[in-house]
RODO-2510 file (C-alpha; in nm, 4 decimals, decimal comma):
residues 528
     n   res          X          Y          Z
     1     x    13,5016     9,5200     9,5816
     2     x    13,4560     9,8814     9,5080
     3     x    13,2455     9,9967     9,1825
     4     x    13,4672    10,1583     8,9233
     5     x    13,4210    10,3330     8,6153
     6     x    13,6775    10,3143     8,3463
     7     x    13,9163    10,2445     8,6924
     8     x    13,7859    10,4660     8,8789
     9     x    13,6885    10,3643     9,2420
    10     x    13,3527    10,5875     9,3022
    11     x    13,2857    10,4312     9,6354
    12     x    13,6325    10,5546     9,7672
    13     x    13,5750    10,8843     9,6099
    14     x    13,2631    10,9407     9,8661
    15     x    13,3021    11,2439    10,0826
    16     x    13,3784    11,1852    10,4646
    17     x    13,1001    11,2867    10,5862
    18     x    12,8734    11,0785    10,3609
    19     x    13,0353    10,7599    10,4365
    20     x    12,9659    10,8104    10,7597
    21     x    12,6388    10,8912    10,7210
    22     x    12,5874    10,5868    10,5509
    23     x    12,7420    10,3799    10,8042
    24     x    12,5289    10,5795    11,0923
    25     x    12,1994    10,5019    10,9181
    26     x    12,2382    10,1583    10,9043
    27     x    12,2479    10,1492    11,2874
    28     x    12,5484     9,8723    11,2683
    29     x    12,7240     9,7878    11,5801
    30     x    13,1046     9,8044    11,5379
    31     x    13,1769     9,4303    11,4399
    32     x    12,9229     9,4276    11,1155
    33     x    13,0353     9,8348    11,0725
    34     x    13,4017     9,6520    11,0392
    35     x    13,2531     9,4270    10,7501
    36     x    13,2497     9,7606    10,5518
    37     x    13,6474     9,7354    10,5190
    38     x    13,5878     9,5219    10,2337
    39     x    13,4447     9,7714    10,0207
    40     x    13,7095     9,9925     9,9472
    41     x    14,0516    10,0720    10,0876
    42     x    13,9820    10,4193    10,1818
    43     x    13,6661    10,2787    10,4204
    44     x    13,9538    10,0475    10,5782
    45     x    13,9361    10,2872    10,8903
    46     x    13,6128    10,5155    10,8468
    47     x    13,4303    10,2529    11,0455
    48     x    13,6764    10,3358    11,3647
    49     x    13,5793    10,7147    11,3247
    50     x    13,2164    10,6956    11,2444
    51     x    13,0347    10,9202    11,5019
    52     x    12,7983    10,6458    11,5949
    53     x    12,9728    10,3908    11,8314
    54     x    12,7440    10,0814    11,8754
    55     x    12,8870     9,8348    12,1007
    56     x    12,7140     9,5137    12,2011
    57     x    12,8670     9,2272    12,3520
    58     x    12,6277     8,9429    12,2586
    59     x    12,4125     8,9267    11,9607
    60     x    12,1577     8,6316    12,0526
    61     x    12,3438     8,3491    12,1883
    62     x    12,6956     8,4771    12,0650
    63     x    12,9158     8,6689    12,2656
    64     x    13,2627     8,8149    12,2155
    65     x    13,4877     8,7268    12,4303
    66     x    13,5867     8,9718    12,7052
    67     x    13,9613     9,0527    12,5955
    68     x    13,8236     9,1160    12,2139
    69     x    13,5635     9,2832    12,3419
    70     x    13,7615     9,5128    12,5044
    71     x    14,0501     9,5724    12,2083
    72     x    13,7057     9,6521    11,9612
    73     x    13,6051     9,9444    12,1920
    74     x    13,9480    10,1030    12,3072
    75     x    14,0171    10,1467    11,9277
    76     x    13,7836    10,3544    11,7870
    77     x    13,7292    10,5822    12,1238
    78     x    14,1507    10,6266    12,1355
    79     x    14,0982    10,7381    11,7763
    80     x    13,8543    10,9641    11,8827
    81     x    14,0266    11,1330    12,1592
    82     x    14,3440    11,1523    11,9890
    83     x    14,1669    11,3273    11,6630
    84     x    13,9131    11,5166    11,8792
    85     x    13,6475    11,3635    11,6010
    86     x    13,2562    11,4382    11,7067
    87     x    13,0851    11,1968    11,8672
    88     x    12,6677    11,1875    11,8367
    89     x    12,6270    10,8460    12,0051
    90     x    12,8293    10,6127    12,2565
    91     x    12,5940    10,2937    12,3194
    92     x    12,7015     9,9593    12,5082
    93     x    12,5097     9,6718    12,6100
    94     x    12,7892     9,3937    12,7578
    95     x    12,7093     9,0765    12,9769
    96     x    13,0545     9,0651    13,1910
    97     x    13,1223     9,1816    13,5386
    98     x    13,4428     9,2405    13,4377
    99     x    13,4064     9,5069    13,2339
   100     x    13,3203     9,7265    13,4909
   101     x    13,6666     9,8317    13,5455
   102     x    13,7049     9,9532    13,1668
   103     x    13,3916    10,1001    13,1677
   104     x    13,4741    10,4331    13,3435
   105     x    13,7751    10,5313    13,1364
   106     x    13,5594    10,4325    12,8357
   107     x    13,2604    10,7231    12,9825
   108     x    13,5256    10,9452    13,0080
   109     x    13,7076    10,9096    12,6674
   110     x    13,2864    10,9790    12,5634
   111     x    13,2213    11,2719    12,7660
   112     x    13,5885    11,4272    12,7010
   113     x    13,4695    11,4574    12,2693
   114     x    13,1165    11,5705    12,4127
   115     x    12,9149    11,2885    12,3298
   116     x    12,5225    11,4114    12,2827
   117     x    12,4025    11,0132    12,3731
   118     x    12,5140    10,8051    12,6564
   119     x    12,3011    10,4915    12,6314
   120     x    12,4730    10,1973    12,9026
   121     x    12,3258     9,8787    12,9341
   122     x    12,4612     9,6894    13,2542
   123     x    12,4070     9,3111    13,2765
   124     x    12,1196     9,2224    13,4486
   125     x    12,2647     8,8302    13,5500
   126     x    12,2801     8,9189    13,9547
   127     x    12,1583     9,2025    14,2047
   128     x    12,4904     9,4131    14,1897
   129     x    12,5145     9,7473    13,9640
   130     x    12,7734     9,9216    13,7898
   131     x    12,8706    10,2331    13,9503
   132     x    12,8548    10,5265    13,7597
   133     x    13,2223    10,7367    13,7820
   134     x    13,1883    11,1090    13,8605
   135     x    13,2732    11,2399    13,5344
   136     x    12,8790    11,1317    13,4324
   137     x    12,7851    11,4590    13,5870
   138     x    13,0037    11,7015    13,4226
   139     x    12,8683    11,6441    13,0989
   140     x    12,7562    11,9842    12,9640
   141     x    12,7136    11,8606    12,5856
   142     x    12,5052    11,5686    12,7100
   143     x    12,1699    11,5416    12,5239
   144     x    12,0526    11,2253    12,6188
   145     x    12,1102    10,9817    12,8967
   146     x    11,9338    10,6290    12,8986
   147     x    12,1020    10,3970    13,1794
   148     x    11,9735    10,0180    13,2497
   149     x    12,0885     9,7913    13,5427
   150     x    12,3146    10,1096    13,7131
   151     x    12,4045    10,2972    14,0204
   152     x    12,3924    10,6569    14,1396
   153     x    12,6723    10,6997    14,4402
   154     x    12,7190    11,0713    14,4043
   155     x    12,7164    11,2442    14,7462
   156     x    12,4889    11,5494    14,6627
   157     x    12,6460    11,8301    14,8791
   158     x    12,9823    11,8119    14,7095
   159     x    12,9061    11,7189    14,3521
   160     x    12,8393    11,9714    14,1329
   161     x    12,5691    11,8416    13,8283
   162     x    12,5900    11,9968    13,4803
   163     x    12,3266    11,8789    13,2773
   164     x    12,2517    12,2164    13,1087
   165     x    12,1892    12,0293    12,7617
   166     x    11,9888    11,7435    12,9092
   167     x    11,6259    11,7197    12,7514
   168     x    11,6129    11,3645    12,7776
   169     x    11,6411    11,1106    13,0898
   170     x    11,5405    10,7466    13,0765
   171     x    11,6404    10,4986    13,3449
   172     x    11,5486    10,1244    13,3489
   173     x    11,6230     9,9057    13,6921
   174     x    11,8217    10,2254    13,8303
   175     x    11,9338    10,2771    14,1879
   176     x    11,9130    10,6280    14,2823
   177     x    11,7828    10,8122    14,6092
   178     x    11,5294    11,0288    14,6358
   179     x    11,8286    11,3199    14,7244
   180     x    11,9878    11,2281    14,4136
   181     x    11,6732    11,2166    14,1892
   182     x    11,5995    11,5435    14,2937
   183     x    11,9458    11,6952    14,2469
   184     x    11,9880    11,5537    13,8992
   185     x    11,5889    11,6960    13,7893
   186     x    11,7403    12,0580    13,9911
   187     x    12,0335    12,0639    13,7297
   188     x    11,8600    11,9948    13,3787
   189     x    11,6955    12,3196    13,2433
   190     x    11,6401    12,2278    12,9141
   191     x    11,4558    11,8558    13,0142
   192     x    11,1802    11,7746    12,8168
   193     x    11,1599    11,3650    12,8753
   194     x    11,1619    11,1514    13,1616
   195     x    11,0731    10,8076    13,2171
   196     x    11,1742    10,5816    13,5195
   197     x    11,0913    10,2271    13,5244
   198     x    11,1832     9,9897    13,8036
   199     x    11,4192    10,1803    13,9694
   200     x    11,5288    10,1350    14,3620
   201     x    11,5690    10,3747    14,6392
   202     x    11,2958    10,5880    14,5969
   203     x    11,0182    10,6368    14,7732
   204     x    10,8758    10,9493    14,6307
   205     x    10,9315    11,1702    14,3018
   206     x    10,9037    11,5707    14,3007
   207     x    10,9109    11,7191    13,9416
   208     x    10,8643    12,0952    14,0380
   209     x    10,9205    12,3833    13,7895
   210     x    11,0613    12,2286    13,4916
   211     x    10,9274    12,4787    13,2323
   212     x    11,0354    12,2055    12,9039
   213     x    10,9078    11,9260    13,0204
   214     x    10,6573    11,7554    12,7731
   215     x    10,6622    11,3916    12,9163
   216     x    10,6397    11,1793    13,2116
   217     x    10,6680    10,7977    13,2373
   218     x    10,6786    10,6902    13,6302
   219     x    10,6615    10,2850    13,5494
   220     x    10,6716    10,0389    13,8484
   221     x    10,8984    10,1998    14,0822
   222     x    10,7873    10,1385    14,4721
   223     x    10,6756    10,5387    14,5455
   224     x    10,4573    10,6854    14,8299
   225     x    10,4053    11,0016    14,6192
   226     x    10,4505    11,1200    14,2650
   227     x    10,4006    11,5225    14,2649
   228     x    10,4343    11,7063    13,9152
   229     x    10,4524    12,0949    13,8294
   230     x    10,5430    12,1577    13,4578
   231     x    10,3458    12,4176    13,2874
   232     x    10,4025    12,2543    12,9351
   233     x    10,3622    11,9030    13,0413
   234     x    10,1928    11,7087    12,7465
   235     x    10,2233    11,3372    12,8503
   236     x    10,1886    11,1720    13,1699
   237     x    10,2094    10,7808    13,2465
   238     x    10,2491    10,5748    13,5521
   239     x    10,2111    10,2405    13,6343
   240     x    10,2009    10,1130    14,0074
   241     x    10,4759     9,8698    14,1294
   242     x    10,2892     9,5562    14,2828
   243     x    10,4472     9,4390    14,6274
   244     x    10,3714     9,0821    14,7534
   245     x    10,1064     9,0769    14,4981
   246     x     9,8984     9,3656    14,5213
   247     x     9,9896     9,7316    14,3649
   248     x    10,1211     9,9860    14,6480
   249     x     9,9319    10,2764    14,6716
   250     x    10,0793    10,6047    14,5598
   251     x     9,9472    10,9404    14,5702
   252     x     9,9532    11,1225    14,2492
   253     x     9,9170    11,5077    14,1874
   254     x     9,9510    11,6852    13,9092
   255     x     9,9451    12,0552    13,9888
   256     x     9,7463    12,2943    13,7429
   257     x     9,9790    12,3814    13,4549
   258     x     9,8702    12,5807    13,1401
   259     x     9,5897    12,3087    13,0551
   260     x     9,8822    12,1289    12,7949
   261     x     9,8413    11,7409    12,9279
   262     x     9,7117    11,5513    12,6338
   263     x     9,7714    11,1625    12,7206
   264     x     9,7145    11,0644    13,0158
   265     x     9,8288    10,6722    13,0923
   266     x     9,7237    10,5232    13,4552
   267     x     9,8300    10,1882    13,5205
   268     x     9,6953    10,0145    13,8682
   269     x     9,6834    10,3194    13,9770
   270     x     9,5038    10,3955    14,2933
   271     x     9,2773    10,7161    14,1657
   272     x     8,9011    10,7115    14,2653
   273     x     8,6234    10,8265    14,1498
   274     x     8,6677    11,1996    14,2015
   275     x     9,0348    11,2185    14,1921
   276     x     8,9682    11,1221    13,8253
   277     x     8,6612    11,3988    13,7711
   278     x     8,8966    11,6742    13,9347
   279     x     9,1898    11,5769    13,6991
   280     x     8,9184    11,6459    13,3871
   281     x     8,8457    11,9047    13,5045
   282     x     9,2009    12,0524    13,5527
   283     x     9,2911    11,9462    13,2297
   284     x     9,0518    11,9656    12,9752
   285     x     9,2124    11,9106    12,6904
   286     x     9,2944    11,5468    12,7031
   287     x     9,2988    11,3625    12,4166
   288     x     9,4442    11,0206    12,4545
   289     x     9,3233    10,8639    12,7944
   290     x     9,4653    10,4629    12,9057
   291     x     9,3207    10,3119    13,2274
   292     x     9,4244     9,9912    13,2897
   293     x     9,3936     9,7990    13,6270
   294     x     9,2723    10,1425    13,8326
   295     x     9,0963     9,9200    14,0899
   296     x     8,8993    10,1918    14,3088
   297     x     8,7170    10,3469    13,9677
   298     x     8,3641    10,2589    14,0006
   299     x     8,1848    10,5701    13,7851
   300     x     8,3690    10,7315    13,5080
   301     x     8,2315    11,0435    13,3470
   302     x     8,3892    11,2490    13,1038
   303     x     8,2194    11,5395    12,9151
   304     x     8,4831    11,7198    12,6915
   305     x     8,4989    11,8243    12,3196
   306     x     8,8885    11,7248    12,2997
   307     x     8,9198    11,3705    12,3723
   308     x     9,0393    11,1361    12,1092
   309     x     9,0995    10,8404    12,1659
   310     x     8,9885    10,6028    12,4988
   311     x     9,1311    10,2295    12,6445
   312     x     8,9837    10,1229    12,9540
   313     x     9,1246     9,7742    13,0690
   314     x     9,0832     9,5159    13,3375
   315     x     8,8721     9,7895    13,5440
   316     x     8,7357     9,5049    13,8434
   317     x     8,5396     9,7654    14,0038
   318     x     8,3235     9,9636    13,7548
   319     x     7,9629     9,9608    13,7337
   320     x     7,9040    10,2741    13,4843
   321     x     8,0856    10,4626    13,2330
   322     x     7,9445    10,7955    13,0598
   323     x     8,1735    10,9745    12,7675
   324     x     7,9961    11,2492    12,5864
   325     x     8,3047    11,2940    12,3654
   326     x     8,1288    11,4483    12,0209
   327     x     8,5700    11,4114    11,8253
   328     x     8,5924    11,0512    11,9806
   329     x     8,7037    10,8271    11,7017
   330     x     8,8814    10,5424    11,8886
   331     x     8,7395    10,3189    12,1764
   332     x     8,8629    10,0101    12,3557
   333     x     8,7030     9,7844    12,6536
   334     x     8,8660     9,4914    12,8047
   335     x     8,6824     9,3302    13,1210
   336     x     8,4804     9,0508    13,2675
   337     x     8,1757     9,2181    13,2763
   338     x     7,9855     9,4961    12,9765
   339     x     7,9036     9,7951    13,2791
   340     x     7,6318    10,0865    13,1586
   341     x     7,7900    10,2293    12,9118
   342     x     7,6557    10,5700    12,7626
   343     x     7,8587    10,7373    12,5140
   344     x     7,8113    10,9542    12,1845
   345     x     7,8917    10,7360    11,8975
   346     x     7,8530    10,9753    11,6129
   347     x     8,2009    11,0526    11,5321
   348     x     8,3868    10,7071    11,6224
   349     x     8,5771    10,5461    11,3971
   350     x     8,6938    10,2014    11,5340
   351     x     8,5894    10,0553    11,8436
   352     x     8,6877     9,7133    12,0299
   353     x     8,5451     9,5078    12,3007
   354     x     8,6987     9,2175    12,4581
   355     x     8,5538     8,9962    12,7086
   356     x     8,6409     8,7390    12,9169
   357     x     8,5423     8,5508    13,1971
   358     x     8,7948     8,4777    13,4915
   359     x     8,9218     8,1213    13,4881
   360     x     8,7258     7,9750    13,7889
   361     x     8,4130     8,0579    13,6234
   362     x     8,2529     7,8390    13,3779
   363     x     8,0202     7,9533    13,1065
   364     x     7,8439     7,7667    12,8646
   365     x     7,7941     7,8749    12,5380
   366     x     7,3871     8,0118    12,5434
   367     x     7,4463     8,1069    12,9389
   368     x     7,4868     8,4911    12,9877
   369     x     7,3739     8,7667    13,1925
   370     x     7,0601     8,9256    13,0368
   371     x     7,1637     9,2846    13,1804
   372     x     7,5025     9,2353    13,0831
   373     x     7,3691     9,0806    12,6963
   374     x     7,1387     9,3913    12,7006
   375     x     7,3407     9,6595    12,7317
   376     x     7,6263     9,5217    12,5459
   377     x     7,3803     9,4828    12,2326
   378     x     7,2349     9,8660    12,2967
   379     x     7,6371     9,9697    12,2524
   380     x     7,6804     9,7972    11,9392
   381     x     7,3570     9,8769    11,7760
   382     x     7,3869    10,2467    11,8606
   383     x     7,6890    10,2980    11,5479
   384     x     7,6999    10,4343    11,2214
   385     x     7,7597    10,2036    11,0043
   386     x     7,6451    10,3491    10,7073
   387     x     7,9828    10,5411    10,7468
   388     x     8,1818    10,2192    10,5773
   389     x     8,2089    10,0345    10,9250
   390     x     8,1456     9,6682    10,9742
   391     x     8,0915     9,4399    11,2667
   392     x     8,3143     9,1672    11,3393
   393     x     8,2366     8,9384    11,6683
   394     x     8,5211     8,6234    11,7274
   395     x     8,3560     8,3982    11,9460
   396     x     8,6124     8,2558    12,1853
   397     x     8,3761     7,9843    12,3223
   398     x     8,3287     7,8269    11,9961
   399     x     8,6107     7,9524    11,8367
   400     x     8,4148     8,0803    11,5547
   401     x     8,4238     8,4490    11,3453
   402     x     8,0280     8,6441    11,2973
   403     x     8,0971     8,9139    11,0198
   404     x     7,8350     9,1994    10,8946
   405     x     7,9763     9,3803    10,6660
   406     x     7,6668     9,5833    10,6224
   407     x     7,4837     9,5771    10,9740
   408     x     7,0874     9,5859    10,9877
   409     x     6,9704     9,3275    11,2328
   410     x     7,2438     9,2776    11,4477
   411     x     7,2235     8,9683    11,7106
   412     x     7,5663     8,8834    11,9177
   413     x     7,6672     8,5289    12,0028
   414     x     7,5667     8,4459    12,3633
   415     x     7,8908     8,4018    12,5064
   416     x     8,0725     8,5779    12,8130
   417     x     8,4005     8,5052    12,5954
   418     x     8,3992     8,7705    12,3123
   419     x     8,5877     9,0240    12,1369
   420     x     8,4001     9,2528    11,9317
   421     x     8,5586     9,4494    11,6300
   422     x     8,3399     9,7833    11,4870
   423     x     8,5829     9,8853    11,2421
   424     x     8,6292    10,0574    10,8649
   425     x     8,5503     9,7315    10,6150
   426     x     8,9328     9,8861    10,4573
   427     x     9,0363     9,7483    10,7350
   428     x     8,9694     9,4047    10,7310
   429     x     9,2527     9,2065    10,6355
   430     x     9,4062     9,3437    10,9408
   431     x     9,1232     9,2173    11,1741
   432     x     9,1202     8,8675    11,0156
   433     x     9,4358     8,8445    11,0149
   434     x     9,4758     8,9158    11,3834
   435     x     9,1409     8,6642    11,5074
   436     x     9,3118     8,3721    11,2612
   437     x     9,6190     8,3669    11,5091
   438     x     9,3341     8,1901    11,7668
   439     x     9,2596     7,9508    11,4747
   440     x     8,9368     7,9909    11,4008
   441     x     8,6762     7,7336    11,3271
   442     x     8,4251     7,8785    11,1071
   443     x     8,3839     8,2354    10,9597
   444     x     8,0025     8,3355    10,9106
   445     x     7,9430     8,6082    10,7056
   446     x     7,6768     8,8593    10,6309
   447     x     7,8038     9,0259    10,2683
   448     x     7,7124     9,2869    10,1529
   449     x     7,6813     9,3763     9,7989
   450     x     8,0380     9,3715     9,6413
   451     x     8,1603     9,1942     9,9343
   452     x     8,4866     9,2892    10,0723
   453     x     8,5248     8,9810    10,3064
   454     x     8,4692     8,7733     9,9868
   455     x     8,7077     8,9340     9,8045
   456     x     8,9987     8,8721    10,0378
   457     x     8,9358     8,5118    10,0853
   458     x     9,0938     8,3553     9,7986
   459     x     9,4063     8,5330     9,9209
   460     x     9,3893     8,2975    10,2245
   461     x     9,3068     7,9683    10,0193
   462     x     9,6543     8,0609     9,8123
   463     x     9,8059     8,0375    10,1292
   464     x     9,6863     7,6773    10,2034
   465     x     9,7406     7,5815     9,8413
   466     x    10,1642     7,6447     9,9407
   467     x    10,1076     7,9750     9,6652
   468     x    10,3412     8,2727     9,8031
   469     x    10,1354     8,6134     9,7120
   470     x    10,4186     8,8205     9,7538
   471     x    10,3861     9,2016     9,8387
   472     x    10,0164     9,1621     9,7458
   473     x     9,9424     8,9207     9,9907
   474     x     9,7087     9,1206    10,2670
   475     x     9,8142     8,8200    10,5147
   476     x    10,1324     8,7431    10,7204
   477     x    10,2830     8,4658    10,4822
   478     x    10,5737     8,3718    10,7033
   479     x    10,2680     8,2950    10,9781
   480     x    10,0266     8,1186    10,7114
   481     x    10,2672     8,0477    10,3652
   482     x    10,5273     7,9559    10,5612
   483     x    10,4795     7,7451    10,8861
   484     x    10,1757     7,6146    10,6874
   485     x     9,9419     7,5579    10,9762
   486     x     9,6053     7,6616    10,7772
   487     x     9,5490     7,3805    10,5639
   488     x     9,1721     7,4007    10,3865
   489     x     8,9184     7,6375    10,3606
   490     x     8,5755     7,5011    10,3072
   491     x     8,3021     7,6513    10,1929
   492     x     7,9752     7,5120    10,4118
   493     x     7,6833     7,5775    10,1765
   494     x     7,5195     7,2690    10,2175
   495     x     7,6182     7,2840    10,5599
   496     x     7,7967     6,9117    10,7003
   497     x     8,1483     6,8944    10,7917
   498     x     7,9352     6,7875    11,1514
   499     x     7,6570     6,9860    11,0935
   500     x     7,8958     7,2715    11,0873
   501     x     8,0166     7,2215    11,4391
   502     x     7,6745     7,1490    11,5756
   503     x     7,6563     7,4090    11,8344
   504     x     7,7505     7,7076    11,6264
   505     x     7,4982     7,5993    11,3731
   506     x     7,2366     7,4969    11,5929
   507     x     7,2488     7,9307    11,7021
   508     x     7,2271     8,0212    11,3679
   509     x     6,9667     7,8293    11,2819
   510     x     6,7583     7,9336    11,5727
   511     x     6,7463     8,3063    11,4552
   512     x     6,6913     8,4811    11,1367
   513     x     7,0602     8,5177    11,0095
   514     x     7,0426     8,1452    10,8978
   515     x     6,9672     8,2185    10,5478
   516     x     7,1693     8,5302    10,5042
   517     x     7,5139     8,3902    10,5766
   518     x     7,7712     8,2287    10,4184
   519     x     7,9778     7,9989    10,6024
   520     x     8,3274     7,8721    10,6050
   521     x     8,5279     7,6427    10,7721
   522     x     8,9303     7,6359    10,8860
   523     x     9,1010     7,3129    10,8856
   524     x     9,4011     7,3806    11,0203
   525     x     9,7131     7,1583    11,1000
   526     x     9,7210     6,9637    11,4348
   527     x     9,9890     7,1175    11,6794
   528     x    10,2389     6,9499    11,7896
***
């Protein structure tokens, strides 16, 4: 029902333009838009001309049928033909073939009131795609185009492309040809965003003298070559596509622009060892640099002044990495093996290591690598951490949690199977939070004075006492209030509870951190 005031209805009094606002910002699709009706008589059909048109044929396991499905668009876009009413938006996401028909009048009613965002979702049930219809092309308005699961068919010597408002392109599980990739990239001026991900009939991708383009995304498409000219490109990712199980190689160049690229994302990518030196030294102003899975890396060295932030990931071949990076604040490590690492460590801010071992190898708890145990204790002894970091070391193996809050003598678990955690102590609700998912056995911890760890604990024991914390609560409480799966926290000051879980203890109490810790131990709810 509609608020009034002394009888007057103040939610039909809203201007146009501010109902639909409202109804835009709430990013309702058209059947809970509808539900608005019952708020005032005057919104009865403002949901039918809202300039957002959401359309989405299944909403978890319920779908409309086809034939309603069908009256619930025609409406609103008739309306909006008929009244020539703007259009910012036309999205649809539908599961049935049949559609397919409807859909090109449906692109065309869009396109005809200069829609600024075509976003088409095409069920992905078999290996068929929907077609696009001509009209796509002569969209001049057209600010945006995101397709999934369709099909280019244009023939490019007779179609003429107007894209002269397109700035961004995203395509997911596209067929296009390399002809047609290249005409559509010809015909937008103004693009400043592409990303392709698993799209079909390429083989190679030329992105030559687009003077607005600030990003790149080439995911897991099957290419031979990926060649890129943009003098204000900012952002560049790929990821390589992997063919019968390993990643097909792909030649990558980015030509010199005006020094702009800033993130830099590599994937399995096939780059060696002075590929990647020559692309520093192109581009020195990287900031944000991902490698993940770039198998043929064996020495990385960077020496710049710019770069940020660093995630190297699964790299199976390297033996030694050197960063002199004097602004790096952010570092992450993922890999079976701690390689020579030399890096300047004054200015970072957070760092993470994660280890593991691959699953036909078998480590015992006490067995590691001395080189590897060496150098991995050099890294973390070589921070700050007078500059409010701590240390926080979850040791798979044992499933248990080594916290110094205030390091001095630092000694690591000996375990190939650990993630290691150097971040602010502000942050530490968010780092316990994220080990406790593994369900931890026992936390050890090195306090400092006013102890921060300390402090957030009983926050965690009103979690197993069934006591909600509300907003306060520095925990997930749907994971831990909720589901209930952390029972007791105990505290282990007179050690027991099995000697503490024998082999955890039986470390401690073979170096000197014995009597600085305290300890306590998770009892958490058998799984099912």
């Amino acid at each position: 029902m509609a608020e009034s005031v002394d009888g007057e209805d103040r939610i039909s009094e809203l201007p146009v333009h501010i109902i639909h606002h409202i109804l835009c910002r709430t990013n309702l699709d058209l059947r809970e838009a509808a539900i608005t009706c019952v708020l005032s008589k005057k919104w009865h059909y403002y949901w039918l001309s809202r300039p957002y048109l959401l359309f989405r044929q299944c909403k978890g396991n319920s779908c409309i049928p086809l034939e309603n499905f069908v009256k619930l668009i025609d409406r609103p876009l008739r309306i909006h033909v008929e009244q020539n009413l703007y259009l910012a938006k036309f999205f649809l996401a539908y599961r049935d073939r049949e559609l397919d028909p409807y859909l090109d009048h449906w692109i065309e009613s869009a396109i005809k009131v200069n829609v600024s965002v075509l976003v088409i979702h095409a069920p992905d049930i078999d290996s068929s795609y929907y077609s696009l219809p001509d009209v796509v092309y002569d969209a001049k308005k057209l600010n945006t185009l995101w397709l999934s699961r369709c099909k280019f068919e244009f023939d490019i010597s007779t179609t003429h492309i107007r894209f002269c408002s397109l700035v961004a392109l995203f395509l997911y599980n596209v067929h296009i040809s390399d002809a047609q990739m290249q005409s559509v990239i010809d015909k937008c001026p103004s693009i400043r965003n592409i990303r392709v991900l698993a799209c079909k009939g390429m083989s190679k991708l030329y992105v030559v003298g687009r003077l607005h383009l600030h990003s790149l995304a080439v995911l897991l498409c099957k290419l031979d070559s990926v060649i890129v000219q943009a003098p204000k490109l900012e952002s560049f990712s790929y990821t390589e596509c992997i063919d019968q199980g390993n990643f097909h190689p792909c030649k990558i160049d980015i030509l010199d622009g005006n020094n702009t690229l800033q993130t830099l994302e590599l994937t399995g990518s096939s780059i060696t060892d002075q590929q990647f030196r020559d692309v520093f030294h192109k581009f020195p102003n990287i900031s944000v640099l991902h490698l993940t899975r770039c198998y043929k890396l064996k020495h990385i060295e960077i020496q710049t002044e710019k770069l940020n932030k660093v995630t190297l990931s699964k790299l199976e071949s390297i033996e030694k990495i050197m960063i002199q990076a004097p602004n790096l604040s952010q570092f992450d490590f993922e890999g079976d093996k701690m390689p020579f690492l030399s890096m300047d460590s004054s200015s970072l801010e957070r760092a993470r290591l994660n280890f593991f071992l691959p699953r036909t190898v078998i480590s015992n708890f006490g067995d590691v690598d001395s080189s590897w145990y060496t150098n991995l204790n050099h890294f973390v002894q070589n921070f700050n951490y007078s500059k409010g970091l701590m240390l926080v070391i979850f040791c798979r193996k044992t499933k248990n949690i080594l916290i110094y809050e205030n390091p001095r003598e630092i000694l690591i678990p000996p375990s190939h199977n650990v993630e290691i955690f150097i971040v602010p102590i502000l942050s530490i609700e968010l780092i316990i939070g994220s080990i406790l998912l593994n369900r931890p056995s026992i936390m050890s911890i090195l306090p400092c004075t006013d102890s921060k760890v300390l402090q957030v604990l009983p926050a965690l024991e009103r979690c197993t006492q069934n006591q909600n914390c509300g907003k306060e609560c520095p925990f997930s409480t749907r994971f831990f209030h909720k589901h209930r799966i952390l029972e007791e926290i105990v505290s282990c000051t007179g050690t027991s509870e099995e000697e503490m879980a024998s082999i955890w203890y039986t470390w401690l109490k073979s170096t000197s951190l014995i009597g600085k810790v305290n300890n306590f131990m998770f009892k958490w709810k058998e799984q099912a």
